[in-house]
Structures are given as structure tokens and as C-alpha cells.
C-alpha positions in Angstrom: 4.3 -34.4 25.4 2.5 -31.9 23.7 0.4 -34.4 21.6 -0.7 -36.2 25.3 -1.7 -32.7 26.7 -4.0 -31.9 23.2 -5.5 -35.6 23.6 -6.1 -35.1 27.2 -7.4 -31.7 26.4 -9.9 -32.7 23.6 -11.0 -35.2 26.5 -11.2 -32.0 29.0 -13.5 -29.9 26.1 -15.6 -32.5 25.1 -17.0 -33.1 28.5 -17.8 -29.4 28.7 -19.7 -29.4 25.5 -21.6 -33.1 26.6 -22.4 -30.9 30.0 -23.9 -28.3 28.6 -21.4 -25.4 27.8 -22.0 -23.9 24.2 -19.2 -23.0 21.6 -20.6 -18.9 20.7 -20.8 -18.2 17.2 -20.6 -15.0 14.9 -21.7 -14.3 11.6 -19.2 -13.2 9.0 -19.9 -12.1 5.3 -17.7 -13.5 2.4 -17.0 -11.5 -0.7 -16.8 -13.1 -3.9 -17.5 -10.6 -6.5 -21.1 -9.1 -6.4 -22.6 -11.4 -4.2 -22.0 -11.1 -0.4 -22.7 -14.7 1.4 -23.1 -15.3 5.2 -22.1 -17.7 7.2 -21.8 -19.0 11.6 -18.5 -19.9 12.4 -17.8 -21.1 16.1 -15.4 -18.8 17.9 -13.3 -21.7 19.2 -10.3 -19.6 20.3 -12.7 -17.9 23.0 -13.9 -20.9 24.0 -11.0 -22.6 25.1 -9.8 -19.1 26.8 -12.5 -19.0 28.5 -11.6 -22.3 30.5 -7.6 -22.3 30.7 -8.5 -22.7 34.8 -10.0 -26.1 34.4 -7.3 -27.2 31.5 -4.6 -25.9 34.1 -6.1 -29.0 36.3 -4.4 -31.6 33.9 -2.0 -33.2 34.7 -0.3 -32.8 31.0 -0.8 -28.8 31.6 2.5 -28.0 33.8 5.1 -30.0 31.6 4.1 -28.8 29.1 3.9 -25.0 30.1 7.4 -25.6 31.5 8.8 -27.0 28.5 7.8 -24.0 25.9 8.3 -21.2 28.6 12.2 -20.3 27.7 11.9 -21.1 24.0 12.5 -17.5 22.3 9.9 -17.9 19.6 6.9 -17.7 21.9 6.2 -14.1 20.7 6.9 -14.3 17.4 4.4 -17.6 17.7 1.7 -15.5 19.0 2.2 -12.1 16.9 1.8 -15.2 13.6 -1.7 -15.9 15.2 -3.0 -12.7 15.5 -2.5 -12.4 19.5 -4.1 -9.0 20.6 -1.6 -8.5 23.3 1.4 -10.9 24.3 2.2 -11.0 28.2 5.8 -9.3 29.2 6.2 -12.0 31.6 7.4 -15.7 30.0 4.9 -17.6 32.1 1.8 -15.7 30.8 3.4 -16.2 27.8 3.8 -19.8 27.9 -0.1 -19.9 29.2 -1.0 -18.0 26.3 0.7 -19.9 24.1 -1.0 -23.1 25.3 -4.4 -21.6 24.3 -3.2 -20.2 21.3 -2.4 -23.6 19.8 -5.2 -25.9 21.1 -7.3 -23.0 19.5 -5.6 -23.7 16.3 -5.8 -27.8 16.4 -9.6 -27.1 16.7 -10.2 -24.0 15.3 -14.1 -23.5 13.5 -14.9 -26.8 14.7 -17.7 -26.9 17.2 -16.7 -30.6 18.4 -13.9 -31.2 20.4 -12.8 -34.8 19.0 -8.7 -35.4 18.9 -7.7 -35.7 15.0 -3.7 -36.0 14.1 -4.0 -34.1 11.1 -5.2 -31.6 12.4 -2.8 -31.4 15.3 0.2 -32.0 12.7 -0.6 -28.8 10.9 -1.0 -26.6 14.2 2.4 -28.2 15.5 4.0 -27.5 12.7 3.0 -23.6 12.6 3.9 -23.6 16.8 7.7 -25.7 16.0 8.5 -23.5 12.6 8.0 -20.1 15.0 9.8 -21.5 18.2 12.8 -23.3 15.9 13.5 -21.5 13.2 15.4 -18.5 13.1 14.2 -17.3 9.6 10.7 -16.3 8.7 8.7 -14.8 5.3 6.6 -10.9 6.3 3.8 -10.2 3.9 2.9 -6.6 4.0 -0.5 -5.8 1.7 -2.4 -2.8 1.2 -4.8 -2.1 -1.9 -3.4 0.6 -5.0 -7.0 2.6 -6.1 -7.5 3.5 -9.1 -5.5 0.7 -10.8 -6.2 -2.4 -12.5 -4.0 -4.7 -14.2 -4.9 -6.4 -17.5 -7.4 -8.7 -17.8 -5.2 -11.7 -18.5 -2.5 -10.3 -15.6 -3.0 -11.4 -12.2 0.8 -10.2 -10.7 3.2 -8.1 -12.2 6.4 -8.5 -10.4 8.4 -5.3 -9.7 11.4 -6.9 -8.1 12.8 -7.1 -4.3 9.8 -8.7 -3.3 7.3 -6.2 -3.9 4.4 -6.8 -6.6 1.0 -5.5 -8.1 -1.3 -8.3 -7.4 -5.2 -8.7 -7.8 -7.1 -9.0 -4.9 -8.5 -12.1 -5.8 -5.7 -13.9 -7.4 -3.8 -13.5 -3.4 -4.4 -16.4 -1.3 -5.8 -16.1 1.6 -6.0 -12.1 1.0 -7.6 -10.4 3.9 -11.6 -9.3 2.2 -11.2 -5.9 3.4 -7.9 -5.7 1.7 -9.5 -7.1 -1.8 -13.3 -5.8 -2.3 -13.9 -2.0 -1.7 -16.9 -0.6 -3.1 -16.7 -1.6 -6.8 -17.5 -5.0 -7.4 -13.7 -5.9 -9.2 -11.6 -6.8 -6.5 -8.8 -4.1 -5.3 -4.8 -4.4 -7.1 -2.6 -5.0 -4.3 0.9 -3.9 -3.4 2.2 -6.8 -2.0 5.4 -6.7 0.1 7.5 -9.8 1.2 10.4 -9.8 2.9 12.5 -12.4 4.5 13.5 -11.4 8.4 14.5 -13.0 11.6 11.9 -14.2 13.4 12.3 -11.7 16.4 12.2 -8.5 13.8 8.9 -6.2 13.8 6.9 -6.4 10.8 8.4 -4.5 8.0 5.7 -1.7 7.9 7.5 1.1 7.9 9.7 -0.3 5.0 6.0 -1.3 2.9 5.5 2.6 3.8 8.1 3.8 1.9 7.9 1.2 -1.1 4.4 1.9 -1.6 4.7 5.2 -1.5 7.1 5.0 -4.5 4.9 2.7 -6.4 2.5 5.2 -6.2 4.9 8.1 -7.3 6.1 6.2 -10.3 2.2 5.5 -11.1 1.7 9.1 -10.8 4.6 10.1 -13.5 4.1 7.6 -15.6 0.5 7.8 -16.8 -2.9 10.5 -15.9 -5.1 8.6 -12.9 -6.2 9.0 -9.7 -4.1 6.8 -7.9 -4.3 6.1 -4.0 -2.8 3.7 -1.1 -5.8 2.5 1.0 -5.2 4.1 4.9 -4.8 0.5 6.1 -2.3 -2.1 5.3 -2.3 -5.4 6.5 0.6 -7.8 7.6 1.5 -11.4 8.4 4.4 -13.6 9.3 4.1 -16.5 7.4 0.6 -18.3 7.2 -0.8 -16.7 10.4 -2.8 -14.0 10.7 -3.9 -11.3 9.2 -3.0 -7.9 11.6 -4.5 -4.5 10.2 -1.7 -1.5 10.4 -2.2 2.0 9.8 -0.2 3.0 6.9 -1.6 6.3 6.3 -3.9 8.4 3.9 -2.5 8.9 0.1 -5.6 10.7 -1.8 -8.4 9.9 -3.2 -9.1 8.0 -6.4 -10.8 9.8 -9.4 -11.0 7.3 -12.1 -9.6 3.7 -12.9 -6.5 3.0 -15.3 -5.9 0.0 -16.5 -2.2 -1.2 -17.5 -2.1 -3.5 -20.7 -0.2 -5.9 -20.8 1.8 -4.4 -23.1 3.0 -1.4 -21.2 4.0 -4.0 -18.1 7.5 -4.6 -19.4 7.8 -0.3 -19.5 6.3 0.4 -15.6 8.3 -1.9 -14.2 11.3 -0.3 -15.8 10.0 2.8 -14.7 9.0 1.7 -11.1 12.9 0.6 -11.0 14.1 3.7 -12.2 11.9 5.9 -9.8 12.9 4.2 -6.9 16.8 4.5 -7.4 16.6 8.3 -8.5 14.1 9.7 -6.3 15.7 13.1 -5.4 16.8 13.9 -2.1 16.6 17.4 -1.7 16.3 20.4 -3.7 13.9 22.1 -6.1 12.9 18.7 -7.9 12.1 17.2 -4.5 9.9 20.0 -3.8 8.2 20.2 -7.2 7.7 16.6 -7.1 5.9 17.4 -3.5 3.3 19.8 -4.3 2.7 17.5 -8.1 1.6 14.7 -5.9 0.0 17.2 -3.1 -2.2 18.4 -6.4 -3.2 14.4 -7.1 -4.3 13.9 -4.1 -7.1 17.1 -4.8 -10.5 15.8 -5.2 -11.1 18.6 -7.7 -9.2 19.7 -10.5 -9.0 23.4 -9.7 -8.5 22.6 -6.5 -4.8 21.3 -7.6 -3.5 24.8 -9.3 -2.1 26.2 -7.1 0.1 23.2 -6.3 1.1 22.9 -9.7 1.7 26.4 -10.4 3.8 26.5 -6.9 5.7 23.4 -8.3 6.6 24.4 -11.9 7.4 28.0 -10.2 10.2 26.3 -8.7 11.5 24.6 -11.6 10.8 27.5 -14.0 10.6 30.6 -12.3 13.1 31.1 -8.9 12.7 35.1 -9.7 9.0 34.6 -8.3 5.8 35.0 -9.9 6.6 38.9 -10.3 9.1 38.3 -12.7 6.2 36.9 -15.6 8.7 34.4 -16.8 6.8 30.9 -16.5 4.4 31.1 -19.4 6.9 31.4 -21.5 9.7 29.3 -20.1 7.0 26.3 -20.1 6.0 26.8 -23.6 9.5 26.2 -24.5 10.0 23.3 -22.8 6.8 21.6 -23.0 5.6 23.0 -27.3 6.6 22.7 -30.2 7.6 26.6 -32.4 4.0 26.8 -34.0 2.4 26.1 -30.3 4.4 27.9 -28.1 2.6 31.0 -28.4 -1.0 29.2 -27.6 0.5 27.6 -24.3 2.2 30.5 -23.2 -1.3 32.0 -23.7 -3.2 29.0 -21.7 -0.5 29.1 -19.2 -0.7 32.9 -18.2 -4.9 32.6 -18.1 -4.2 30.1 -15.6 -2.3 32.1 -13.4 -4.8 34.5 -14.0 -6.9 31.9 -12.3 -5.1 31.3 -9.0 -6.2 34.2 -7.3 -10.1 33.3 -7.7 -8.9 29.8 -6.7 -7.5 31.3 -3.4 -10.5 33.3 -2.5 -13.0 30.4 -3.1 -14.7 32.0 -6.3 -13.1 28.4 -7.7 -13.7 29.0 -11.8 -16.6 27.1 -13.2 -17.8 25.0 -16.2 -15.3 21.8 -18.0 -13.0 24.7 -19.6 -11.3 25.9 -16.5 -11.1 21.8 -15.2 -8.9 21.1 -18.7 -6.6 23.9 -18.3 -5.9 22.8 -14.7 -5.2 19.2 -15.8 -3.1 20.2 -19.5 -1.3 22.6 -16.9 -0.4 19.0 -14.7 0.0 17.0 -17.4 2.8 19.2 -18.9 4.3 19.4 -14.9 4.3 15.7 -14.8 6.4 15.4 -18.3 8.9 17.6 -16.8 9.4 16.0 -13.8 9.1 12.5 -15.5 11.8 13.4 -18.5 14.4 15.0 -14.9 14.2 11.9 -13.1 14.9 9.8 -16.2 17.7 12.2 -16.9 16.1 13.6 -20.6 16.2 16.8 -18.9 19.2 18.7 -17.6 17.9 19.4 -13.7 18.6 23.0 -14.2 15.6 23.7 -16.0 15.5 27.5 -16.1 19.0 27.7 -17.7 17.3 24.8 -20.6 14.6 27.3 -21.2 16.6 30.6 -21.5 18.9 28.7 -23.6 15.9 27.8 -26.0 14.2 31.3 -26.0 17.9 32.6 -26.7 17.8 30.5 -29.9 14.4 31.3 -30.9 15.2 35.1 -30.4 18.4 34.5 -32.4 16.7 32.6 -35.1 13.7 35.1 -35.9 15.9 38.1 -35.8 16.9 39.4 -39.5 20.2 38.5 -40.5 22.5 41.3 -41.6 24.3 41.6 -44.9 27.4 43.3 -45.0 
């Protein structure tokens, strides 16, 4: 029934087009690499929307309509196609539906001629979404500041959620894979497998991309990001932008060798099933990523300071106790004394910081990022467990010893 409606429609179109109607055209730019190419394609889907009144005239049209306007899928169909807004009533469903899928049989085509292959692989998107209960959601968004190995195209991290380049995604939405560097974007890509009446998974792809980004942050220096927009898809429709929310600003580009692949995805496993829930780690862990997201170095301080305070120094700043309880940690006994000095001119910093007299020249810049770089080694060894979480009872213990060990041993 369906495929008499398409023939009798193809009849319906092509008259329209030999009396004179024109199929409107836009031009679209394709990325591939450096080079941007341009290109007319027919914007078939408005054409046929445009004349659902005379289609509605066949006499294939109500049978047809009437046949697909209980099936449950019809949403689900149009949400795979990109539909801009689905009808709450089952008829205007139906109706949309109908357009939907002759747009598809002839979609980029300027000529209106009945071909069965071309109809085969439309029915079979329309039957999978009506009939089937199960369905495959890709969630995308691009990871800045990242690039895989040269010879790496996807590195799997497990539960369907993978670092992929741009280019190496089929079908990969342009915006998602070219930014303003001429390499295409890494993506995190996120594929679940749903009922076909579920909503897209973004708020899932939220969180899990959020922890990719945490465990890129711990695991090595960069200026990681999540792009503000995500894109999703059920199946092989189409592409739908979603807002998935600001994370930062690049800096610079890391690449992963291939040889530390095996070691982040360990780590990306290990992040995600010992995240903290609450407490002083949580928090710390909060303000370290608050200070990546800083487009200027000194810009992060006082996040760091504010986070190490609350591993390090719960008596508050008055108490002068962070300098040294960091050197312990984070320095070996001949360079303790050196970081404890570093750590207490960077302190000494903070208050310029907060009145906008930000400290000048590369100096100041390198004690902001050796201060974050010994943060992110304590949070790193705490989540991994090298660290017992009560951190200020590990460093008293330490300067305990040391005290003990310099003192002068008495001889009876």
C-alpha cells in the first residue's frame, strides 16, 4: 500500500516540476581538512511539505494515513529524522509522517522519478522505528584540547562510550568534527541501546563526559574542554544539536601515545567508580577543575589554594600550616624546604590576585601551575587510594617524623 501511494506520488511531484514549480536550493559548505568546498543541494523535504494538500487528493493518501496513525513508533520515526516539532494529535502525526518519508525516498534529488531502491532503504528506516521495540542512541560532543595518536582513530573506554577522531566517525555531524584548527575535533562518543519510546540519553552523555573530562584533567597537564553543544541520533537519522553545557576553555593540545592508551583507560575506569560523593575531596576536586577552566594561570590561585586548604589546612589560612604540610606530601627531605618557600610566596600572592593587581611576567604563571600540578597529584594518588583521604593527619604524621629524626639523640 505504501509502495502504490510513493508511485502515485512520484506521479503527483513530477507533474508539478513539468508545470513549472521549482525544487529551492541551499548552499552548504563541506569540511575536509583545510579546504572548505561548496555545494547546491535541493531542499526536497520542503518541497513536498509544501504540497501535502494536493498529495492529500490521492486516492492512495487516506489508507495509507489510516494505516500508520495507531502505530506507536510514529514519534520515535520522526524524532530519527530530525522532525522540528511532532504533532500531539495522531492524525497530524500520521500526516507528518507521510511527508517525512516521501522526503526521504527522494531526498537531494531534484527529479521526482519512482526508484525501488531508493524506496527500500526509506521503508526500511520508517518499518525498523514503527516495529521494533529496541533502538541504538549516539550521543557526540567534541573533547578540546585532545588528540589521540596518530595511528589511533578510537580508543574504547568501555559501556559504550569512546574517544573517537572527528573524521574517522561516519557520518559525524561537521560542526561536531572541524573547529577552528584544521585537524578534526576527538569526540566523546556515547551509544546506548534504549527502547524506542525513551528520550535521548543526554543527560546520561552529561555526566559521562563530564567524567572523561575529570579523569583527563588528573591524569595529565592540558587544557581540556567539552564543546557547549552535543549532538544526538537514534540510529541512522539525524543529526539533533543539544545543549550540553559550557566546560572551559582549551589552552594547549595533548596528545595521548599510543602507549599510555592502555593506562587512561584504566584511569578513566577507575575515576568513574570512585568519584567521591561528598566531603572535602569532592570539594577540592571542585575548585581543581573550577581553576582549569581559568583562561589565565593566575587567574586559577585562588581556586587551588581554596582546594588544597581543604585537604591540608581545616584550621584556616590563619593557622600558616599549608606550606609546610604540602612540602611533606608533595617533596622529597632536601626539597621540602624550597616548596614550602614557593608555596607561602604564593599565598603571598592571592591577595594581589583578589584586588586585580594579578602578578606579572612567566615567574608568577609557573608558581601558579607547579602549585596545580602538585594539587592534581594529591587528588590523583586519593582517588586511586595511594593516599589515606585524611590528608592532614598523613602530613602531621610525616613532619612528626622528620622533627623526631633531626632531633639529637640522648645518651644515657
Amino acid at each position: 500500500m505504501l509502495e502504490a501511494f510513493t508511485v502515485e506520488a512520484s506521479g503527483r511531484l513530477a507533474a508539478e516540476i513539468a508545470g513549472g514549480a521549482e525544487v529551492p536550493f541551499e548552499i552548504v559548505e563541506e569540511r575536509g581538512g583545510s579546504a572548505a568546498l561548496y555545494c547546491y543541494r535541493p531542499l526536497t523535504g520542503e518541497f513536498i511539505a509544501g504540497r501535502v494538500a494536493a498529495l492529500r487528493t490521492l486516492g492512495s493518501y487516506e489508507p495509507v494515513a489510516d494505516l500508520i496513525v495507531d502505530c506507536d513508533g510514529l514519534d520515535v520515526y520522526l524524532n530519527e529524522q530530525g522532525a522540528a516539532r511532532v504533532p500531539a494529535d495522531r492524525r497530524g502525526c500520521a500526516e507528518l509522517a507521510i511527508a517525512t518519508f516521501l522526503g526521504c525516498v527522494f531526498a537531494e534529488r531534484s527529479e521526482f522519478g519512482f526508484e525501488p531502491v531508493h524506496f527500500e532503504a526509506a521503508y526500511a528506516d520508517l518499518e525498523h522505528a514503527l516495529y521494533e521495540g529496541h533502538c541504538t542512541v549516539t550521543v557526540v560532543a567534541p573533547v578540546l584540547g585532545l588528540a589521540l595518536d596518530p595511528e589511533t582513530t578510537d580508543l574504547s573506554l568501555g559501556d559504550g562510550l569512546s574517544l573517537i577522531r572527528g573524521d574517522a566517525l561516519r557520518d559525524a555531524p561537521p560542526d561536531a568534527v572541524w573547529g577552528d584548527s584544521d585537524e578534526p575535533n576527538v569526540l566523546a562518543v556515547l551509544a546506548v541501546d534504549q527502547e524506542r519510546s525513551a528520550r535521548p540519553p543526554v543527560s546520561v552523555a552529561r555526566v559521562r563526559f563530564r567524567r572523561i573530562l575529570t579523569a583527563l584533567r588528573l591524569f595529565e597537564r592540558g587544557g581540556y574542554a567539552i564543546g557547549p553543544v552535543a549532538w544526538t541520533r537514534t540510529e541512522a537519522g539525524s543529526w539533533r544539536p543539544v545543549a550540553i553545557g559550557a566546560s572551559g576553555r582549551p589552552r594547549l593540545e595533548t596528545v595521548v601515545p599510543a602507549t599510555q592508551e592502555d593506562e587512561l583507560r584504566a584511569f578513566c575506569d577507575l575515576v568513574s567508580r570512585r568519584l567521591p560523593g561528598g566531603g572535602e575531596l569532592t570539594w577540592a576536586l571542585s575548585r581543581f577543575e573550577m581553576g582549569c577552566e581559568r583562561l589565565a594561570p593566575f587567574e586559577a590561585l585562588t581556586d587551588y589554594l581554596l582546594a588544597l586548604r581543604a585537604l591540608l589546612e581545616p584550621e584556616g589560612p590563619s593557622s600558616g600550616r599549608l606550606a609546610q604540610r604540602l612540602a611533606v606530601i608533595c617533596a622529597g627531605p632536601d626539597e621540602r624546604a624550597a616548596l614550602a618557600e614557593r608555596t607561602a610566596h604564593a599565598i603571598s600572592l592571592e591577595r594581589a590576585v583578589i584586588t586585580g593587581l594579578a602578578p606579572s611576567g612567566q615567574g608568577a604563571d609557573a608558581l601558579v601551575e607547579e602549585l596545580a600540578e602538585h594539587l592534581r597529584a594529591i587528588l590523583r594518588d586519593a582517588l586511586c587510594g595511594h593516599l589515606d583521604a585524611n590528608l592532614v593527619e598523613v602530613a602531621d604524621r610525616l613532619l612528626a617524623h622528620e622533627v623526631a629524626a633531626a632531633a639529637p639523640s640522648t645518651v644515657r
